[in-house]
Backbone bond lengths (Angstrom), bond angles and torsions (degrees), N, CA, C in turn:
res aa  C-N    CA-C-N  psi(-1)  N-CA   C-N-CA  omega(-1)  CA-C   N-CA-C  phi
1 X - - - 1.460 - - 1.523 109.17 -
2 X 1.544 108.48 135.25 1.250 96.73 174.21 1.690 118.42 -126.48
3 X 1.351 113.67 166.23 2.100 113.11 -155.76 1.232 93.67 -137.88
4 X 1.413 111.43 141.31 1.450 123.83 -172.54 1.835 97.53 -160.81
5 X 1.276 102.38 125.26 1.495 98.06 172.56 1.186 117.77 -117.45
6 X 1.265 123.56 150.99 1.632 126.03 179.80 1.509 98.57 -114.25
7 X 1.401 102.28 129.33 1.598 117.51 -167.32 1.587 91.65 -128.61
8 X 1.867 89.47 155.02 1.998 97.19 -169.39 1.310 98.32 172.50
9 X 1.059 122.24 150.11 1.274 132.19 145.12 2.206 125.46 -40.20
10 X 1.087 110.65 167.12 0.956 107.69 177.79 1.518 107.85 -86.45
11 X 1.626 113.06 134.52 1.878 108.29 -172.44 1.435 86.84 94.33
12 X 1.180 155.07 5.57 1.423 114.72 -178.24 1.587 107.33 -102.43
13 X 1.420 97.74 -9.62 1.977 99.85 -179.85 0.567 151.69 131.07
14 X 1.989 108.14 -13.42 1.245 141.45 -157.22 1.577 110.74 -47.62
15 X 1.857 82.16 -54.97 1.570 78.99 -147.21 2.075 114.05 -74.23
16 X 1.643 108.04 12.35 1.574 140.11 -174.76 1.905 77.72 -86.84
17 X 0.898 125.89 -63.59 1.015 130.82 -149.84 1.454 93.81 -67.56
18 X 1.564 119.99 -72.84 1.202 104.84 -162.28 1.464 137.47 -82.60
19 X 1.810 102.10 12.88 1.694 124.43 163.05 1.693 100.06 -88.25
20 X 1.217 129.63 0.98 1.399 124.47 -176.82 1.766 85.97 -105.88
21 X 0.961 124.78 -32.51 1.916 116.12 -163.91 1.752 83.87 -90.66
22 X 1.077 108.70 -35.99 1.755 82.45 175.38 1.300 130.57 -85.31
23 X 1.008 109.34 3.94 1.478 116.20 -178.06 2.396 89.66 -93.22
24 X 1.368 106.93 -38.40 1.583 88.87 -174.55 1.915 110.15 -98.69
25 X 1.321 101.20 -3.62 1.500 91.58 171.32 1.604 101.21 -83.07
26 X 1.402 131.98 -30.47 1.771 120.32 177.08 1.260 104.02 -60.81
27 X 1.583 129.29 -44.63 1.367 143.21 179.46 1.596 97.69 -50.62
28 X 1.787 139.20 -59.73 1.083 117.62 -179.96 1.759 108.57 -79.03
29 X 1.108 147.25 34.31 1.519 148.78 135.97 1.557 98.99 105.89
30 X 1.737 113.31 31.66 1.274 100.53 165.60 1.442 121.84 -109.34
31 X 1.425 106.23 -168.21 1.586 99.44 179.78 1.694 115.14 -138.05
32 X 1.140 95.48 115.49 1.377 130.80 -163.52 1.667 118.04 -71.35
33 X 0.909 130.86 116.87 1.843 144.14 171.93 1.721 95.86 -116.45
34 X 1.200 87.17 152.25 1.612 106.55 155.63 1.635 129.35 -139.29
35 X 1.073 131.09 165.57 1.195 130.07 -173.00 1.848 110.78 -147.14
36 X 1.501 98.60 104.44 1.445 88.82 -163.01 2.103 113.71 -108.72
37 X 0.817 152.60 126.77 1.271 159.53 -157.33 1.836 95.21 -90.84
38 X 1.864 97.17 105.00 1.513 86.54 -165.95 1.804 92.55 -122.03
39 X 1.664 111.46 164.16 1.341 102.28 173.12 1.456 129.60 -59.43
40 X 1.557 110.52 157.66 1.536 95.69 -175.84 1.691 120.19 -68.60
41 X 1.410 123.07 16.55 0.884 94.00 178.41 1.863 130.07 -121.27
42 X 1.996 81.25 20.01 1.574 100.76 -143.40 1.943 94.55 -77.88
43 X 1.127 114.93 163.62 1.748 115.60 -161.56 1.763 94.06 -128.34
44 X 1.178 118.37 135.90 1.653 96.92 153.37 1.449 97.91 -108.09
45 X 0.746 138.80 8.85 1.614 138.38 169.27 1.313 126.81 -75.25
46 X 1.828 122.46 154.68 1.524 104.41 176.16 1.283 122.81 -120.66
47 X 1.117 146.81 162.96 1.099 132.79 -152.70 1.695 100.47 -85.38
48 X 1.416 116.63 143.68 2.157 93.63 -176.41 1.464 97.91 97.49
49 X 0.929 101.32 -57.95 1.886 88.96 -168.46 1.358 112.69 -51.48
50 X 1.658 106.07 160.57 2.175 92.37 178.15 1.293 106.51 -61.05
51 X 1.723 121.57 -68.87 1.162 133.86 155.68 1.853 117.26 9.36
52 X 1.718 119.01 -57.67 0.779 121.95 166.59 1.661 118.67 -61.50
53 X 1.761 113.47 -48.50 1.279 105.72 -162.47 1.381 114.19 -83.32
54 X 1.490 118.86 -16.19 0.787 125.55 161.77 2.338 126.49 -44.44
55 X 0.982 84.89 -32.43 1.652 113.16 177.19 1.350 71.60 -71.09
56 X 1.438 117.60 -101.46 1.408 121.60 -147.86 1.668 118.85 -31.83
57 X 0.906 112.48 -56.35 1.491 127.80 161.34 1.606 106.82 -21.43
58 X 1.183 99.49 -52.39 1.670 100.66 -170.22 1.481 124.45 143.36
59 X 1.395 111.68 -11.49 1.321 111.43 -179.18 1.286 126.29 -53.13
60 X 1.874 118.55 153.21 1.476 100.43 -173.10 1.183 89.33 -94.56
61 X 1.360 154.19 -37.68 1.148 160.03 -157.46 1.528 120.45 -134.89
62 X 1.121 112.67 131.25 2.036 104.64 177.06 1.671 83.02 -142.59
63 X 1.820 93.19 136.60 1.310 93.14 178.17 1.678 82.07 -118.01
64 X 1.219 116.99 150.67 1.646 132.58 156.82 1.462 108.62 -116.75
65 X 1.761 105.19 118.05 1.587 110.42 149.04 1.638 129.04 -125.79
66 X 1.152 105.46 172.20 1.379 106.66 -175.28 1.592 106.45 -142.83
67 X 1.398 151.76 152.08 1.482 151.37 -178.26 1.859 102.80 -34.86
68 X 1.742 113.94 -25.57 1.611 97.51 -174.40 1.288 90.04 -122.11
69 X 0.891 152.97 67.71 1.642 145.08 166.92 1.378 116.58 146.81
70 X 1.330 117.81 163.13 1.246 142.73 -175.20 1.486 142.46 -157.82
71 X 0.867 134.56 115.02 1.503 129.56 -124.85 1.676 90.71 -133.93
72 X 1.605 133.35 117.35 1.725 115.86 165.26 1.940 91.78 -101.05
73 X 0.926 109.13 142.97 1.550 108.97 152.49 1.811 106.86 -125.65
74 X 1.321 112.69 121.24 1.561 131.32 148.24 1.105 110.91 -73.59
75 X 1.710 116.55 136.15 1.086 145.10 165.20 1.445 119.86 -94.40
76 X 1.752 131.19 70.39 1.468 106.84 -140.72 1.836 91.36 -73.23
77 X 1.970 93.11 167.66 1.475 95.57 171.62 1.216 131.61 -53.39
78 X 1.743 73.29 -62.23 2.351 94.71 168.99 1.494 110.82 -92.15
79 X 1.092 101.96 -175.40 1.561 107.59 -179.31 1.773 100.26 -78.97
80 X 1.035 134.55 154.19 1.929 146.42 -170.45 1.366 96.11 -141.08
81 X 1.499 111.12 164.23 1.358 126.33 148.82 1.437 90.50 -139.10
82 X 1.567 137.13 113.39 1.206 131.99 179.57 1.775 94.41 -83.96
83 X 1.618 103.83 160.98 1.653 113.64 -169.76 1.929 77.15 -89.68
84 X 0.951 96.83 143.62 2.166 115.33 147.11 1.463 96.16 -17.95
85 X 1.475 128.94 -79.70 1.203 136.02 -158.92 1.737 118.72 -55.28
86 X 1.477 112.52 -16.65 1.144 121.73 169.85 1.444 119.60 -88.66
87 X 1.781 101.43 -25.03 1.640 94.70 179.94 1.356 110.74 -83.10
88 X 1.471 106.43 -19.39 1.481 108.54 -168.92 1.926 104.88 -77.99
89 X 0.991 136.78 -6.47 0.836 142.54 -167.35 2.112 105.60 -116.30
90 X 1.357 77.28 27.70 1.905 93.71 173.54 1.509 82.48 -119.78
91 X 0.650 132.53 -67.83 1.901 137.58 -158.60 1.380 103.46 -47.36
92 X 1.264 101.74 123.84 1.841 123.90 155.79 1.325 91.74 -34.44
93 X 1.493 97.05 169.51 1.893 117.72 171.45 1.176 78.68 -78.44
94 X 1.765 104.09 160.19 1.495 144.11 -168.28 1.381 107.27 -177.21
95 X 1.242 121.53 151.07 1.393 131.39 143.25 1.631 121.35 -44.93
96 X 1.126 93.92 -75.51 1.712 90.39 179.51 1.199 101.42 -115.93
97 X 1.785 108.10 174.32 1.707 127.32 162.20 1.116 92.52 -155.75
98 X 2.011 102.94 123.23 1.242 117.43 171.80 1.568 104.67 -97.71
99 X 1.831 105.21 142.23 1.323 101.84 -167.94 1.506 92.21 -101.44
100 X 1.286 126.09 141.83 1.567 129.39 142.58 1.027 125.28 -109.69
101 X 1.491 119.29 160.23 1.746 109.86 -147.32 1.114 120.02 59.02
102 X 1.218 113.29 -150.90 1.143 140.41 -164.64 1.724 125.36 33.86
103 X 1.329 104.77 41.90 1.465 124.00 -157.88 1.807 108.59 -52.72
104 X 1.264 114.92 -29.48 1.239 102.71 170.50 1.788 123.17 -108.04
105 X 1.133 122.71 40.08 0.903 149.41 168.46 1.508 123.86 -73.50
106 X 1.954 113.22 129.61 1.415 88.30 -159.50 1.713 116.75 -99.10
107 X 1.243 96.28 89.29 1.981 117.60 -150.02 1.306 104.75 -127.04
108 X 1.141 98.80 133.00 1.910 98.37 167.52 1.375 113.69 -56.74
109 X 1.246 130.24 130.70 1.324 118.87 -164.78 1.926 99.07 -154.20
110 X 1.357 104.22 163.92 1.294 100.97 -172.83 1.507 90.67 -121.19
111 X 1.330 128.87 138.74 1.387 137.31 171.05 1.428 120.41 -78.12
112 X 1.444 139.91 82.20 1.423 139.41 147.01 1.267 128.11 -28.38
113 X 1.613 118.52 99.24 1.187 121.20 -165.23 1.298 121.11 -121.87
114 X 1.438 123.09 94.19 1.947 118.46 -176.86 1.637 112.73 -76.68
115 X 1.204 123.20 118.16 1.376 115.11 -169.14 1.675 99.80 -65.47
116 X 1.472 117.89 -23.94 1.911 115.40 -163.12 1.692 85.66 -79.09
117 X 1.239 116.31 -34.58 1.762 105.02 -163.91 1.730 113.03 -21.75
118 X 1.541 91.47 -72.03 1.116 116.25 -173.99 1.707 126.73 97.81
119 X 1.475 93.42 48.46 1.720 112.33 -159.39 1.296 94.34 -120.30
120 X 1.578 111.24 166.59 1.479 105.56 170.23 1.262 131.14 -110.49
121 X 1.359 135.57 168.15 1.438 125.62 -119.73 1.892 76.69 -105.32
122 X 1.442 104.95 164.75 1.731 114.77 -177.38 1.751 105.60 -104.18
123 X 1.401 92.54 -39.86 1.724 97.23 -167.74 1.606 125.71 -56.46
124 X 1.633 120.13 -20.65 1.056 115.71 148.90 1.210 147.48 -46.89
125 X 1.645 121.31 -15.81 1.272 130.98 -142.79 1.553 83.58 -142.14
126 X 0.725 121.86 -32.37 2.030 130.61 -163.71 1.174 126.50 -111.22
127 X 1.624 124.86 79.29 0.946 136.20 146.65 1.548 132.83 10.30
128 X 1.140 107.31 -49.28 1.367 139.44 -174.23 0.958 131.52 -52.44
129 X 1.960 99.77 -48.01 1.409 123.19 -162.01 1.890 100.10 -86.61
130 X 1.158 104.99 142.67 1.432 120.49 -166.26 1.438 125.10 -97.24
131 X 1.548 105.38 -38.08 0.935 137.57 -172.53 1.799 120.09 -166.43
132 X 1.703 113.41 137.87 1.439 110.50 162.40 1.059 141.27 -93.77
133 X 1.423 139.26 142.25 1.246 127.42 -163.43 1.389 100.13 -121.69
134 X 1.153 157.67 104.78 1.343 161.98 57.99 1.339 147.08 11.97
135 X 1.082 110.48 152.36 2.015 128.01 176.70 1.688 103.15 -115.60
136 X 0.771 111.39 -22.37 1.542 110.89 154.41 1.693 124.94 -165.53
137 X 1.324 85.71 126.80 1.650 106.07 -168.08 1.882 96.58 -74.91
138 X 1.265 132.78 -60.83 1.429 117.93 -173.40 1.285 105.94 -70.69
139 X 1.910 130.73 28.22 1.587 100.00 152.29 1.787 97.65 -110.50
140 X 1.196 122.06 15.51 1.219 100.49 173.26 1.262 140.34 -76.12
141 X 1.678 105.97 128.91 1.624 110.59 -167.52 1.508 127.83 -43.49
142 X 1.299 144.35 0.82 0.740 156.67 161.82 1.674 128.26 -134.88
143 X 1.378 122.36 141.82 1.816 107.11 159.01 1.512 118.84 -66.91
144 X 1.490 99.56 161.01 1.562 94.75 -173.31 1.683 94.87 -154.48
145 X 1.340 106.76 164.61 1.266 110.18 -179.39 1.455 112.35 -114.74
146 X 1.362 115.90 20.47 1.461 133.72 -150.34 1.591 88.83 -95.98
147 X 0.833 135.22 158.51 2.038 146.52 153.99 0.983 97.18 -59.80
148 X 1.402 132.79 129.17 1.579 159.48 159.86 1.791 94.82 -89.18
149 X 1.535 79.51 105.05 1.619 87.17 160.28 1.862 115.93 -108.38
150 X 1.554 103.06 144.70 1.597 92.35 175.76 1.044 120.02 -73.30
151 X 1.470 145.84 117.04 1.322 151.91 141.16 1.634 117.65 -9.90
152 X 1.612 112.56 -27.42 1.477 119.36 -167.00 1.839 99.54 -105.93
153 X 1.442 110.66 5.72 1.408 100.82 -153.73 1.703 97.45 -119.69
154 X 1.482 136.30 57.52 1.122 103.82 -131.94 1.598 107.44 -85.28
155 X 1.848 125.20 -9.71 1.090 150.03 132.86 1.903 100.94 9.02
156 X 1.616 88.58 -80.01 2.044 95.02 -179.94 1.117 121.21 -65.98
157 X 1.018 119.88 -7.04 1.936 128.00 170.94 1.367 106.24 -78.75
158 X 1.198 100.95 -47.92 1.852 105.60 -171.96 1.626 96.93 -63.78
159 X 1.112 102.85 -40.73 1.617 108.45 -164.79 2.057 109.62 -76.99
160 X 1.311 101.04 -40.18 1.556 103.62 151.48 1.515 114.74 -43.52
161 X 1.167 105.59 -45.22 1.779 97.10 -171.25 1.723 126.34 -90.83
162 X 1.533 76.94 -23.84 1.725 65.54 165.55 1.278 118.56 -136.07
163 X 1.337 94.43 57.15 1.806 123.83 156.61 1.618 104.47 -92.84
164 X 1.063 103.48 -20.86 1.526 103.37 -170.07 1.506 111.90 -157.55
165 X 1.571 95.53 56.40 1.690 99.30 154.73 1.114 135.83 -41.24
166 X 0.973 111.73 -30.56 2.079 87.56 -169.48 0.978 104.38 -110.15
167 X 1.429 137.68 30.61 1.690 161.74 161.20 1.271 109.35 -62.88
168 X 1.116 121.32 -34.84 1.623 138.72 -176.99 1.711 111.71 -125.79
169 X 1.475 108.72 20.08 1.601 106.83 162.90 1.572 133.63 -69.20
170 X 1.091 117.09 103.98 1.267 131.35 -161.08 1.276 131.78 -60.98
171 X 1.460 133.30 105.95 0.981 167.72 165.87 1.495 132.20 -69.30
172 X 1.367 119.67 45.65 1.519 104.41 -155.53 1.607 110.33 -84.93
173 X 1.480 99.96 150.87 1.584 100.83 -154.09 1.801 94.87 -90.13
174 X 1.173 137.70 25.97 1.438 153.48 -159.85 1.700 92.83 -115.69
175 X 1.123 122.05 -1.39 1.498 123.65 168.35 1.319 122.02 -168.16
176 X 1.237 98.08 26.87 1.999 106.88 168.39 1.288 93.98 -126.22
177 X 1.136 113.53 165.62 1.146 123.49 163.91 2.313 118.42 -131.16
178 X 1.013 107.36 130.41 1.485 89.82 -169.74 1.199 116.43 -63.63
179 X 1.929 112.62 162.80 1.055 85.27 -176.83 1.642 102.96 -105.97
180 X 1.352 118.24 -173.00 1.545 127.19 -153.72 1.915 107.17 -71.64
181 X 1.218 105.70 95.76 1.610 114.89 177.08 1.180 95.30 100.45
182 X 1.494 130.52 12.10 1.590 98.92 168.37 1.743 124.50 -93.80
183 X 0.922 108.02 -174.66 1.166 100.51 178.92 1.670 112.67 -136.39
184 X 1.454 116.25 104.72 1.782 113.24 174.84 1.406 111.58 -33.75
185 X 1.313 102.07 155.04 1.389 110.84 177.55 1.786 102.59 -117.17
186 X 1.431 118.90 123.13 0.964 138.29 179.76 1.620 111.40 -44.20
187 X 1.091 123.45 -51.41 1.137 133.15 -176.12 1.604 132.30 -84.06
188 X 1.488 81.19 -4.97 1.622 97.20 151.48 1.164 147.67 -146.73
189 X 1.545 104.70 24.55 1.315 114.92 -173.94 1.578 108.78 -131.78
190 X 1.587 139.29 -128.60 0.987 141.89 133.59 1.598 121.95 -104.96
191 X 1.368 113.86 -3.92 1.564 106.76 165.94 1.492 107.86 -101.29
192 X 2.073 91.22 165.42 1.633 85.44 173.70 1.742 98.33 -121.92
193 X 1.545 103.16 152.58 1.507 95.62 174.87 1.378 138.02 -36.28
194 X 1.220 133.60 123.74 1.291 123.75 173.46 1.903 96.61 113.70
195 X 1.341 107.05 -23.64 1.134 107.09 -173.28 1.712 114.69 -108.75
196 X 1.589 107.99 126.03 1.472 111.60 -157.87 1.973 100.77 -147.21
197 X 0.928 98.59 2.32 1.920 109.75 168.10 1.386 106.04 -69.85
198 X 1.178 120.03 -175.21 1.715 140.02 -166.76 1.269 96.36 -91.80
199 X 1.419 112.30 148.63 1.428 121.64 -172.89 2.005 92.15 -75.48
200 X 1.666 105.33 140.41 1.683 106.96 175.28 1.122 101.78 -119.16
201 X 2.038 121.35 134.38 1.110 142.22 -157.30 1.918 93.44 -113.05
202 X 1.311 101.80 -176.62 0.984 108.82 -167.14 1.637 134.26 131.54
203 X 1.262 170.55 127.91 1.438 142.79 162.01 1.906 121.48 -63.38
């Protein structure tokens, strides 16, 4: 399985972006998950439904299925912020899982960058980030030696990524353990060298 997150500010596109890579990674014969970093207060539930009252009632968990879908919703006890690495480890096997959000997360991730936003750029500071994705490459606040991907192109993104599958082969550190003096390799795992702290969640 392989994990790639697209990190950004809010407005920069992501989530344009990453309904356009899923629509051409199924097109090249893979199989697609996502994992999206949503506010705490967002519901897919309705109010009335059993599903719902069932929650109300008290349940920690109600799963609903039907022959095309399947839905679990958790009710946590306490309040959580689970890390990426815990949600990703809910997902069936897949080919890929595109991450959104979770911008400080320690994930291979591609940085979404709108030059009009007017936000500041991540890839200086972040290890992580692999590549940029942009609408314009000469306003970015800094030089970089990173691949400038077009933001408008989403064709070359797909094609960035799976030029180099197993770049983002997944490794989650929630059931390895390192071994003694080594050091992960950024580019193929979910850690980056030098880095050995708790995975940090968040958008």
């Amino acid at each position: 399985m392989k994990v790639v997150g697209f990190s950004g500010y809010s407005g920069s596109g992501k989530t344009t972006l990453v309904e356009q890579l899923i629509v051409r990674l199924k097109l090249a014969g893979q199989r697609v998950s996502v994992v999206k970093h949503a506010h705490h207060a967002f519901d897919i539930d309705h109010e009335g439904k059993d599903s719902w009252r069932h929650r109300q009632a008290g349940a920690f968990e109600v799963l609903v299925a039907s022959d095309r879908r399947l839905a679990k919703i958790r009710e946590y006890e306490v309040q959580a912020d689970p890390t990426v690495h815990q949600l990703v480890a809910e997902l069936y096997e897949c080919d890929w899982v595109l991450v959104e959000g979770f911008k400080h997360a320690d994930l291979l991730k591609i940085e979404v960058w709108r030059a009009d936003a007017g936000k500041p750029a991540q890839y200086p500071n972040d290890p992580f980030v692999v590549a940029i994705c942009t609408d314009d490459a000469k306003r970015l606040p800094q030089p970089t030696g990173l691949p400038i991907l077009d933001l408008n192109d989403p064709d070359a993104v797909a094609h960035f990524l799976l030029g180099h599958p197993e770049r983002y082969e997944y490794r989650s550190p929630l059931f390895e353990e390192p071994a003694e003096g080594a050091h992960a390799d950024a580019g193929a795992g979910a850690r980056s060298p030098g880095r050995r702290g708790p995975a940090l969640s968040g958008d």
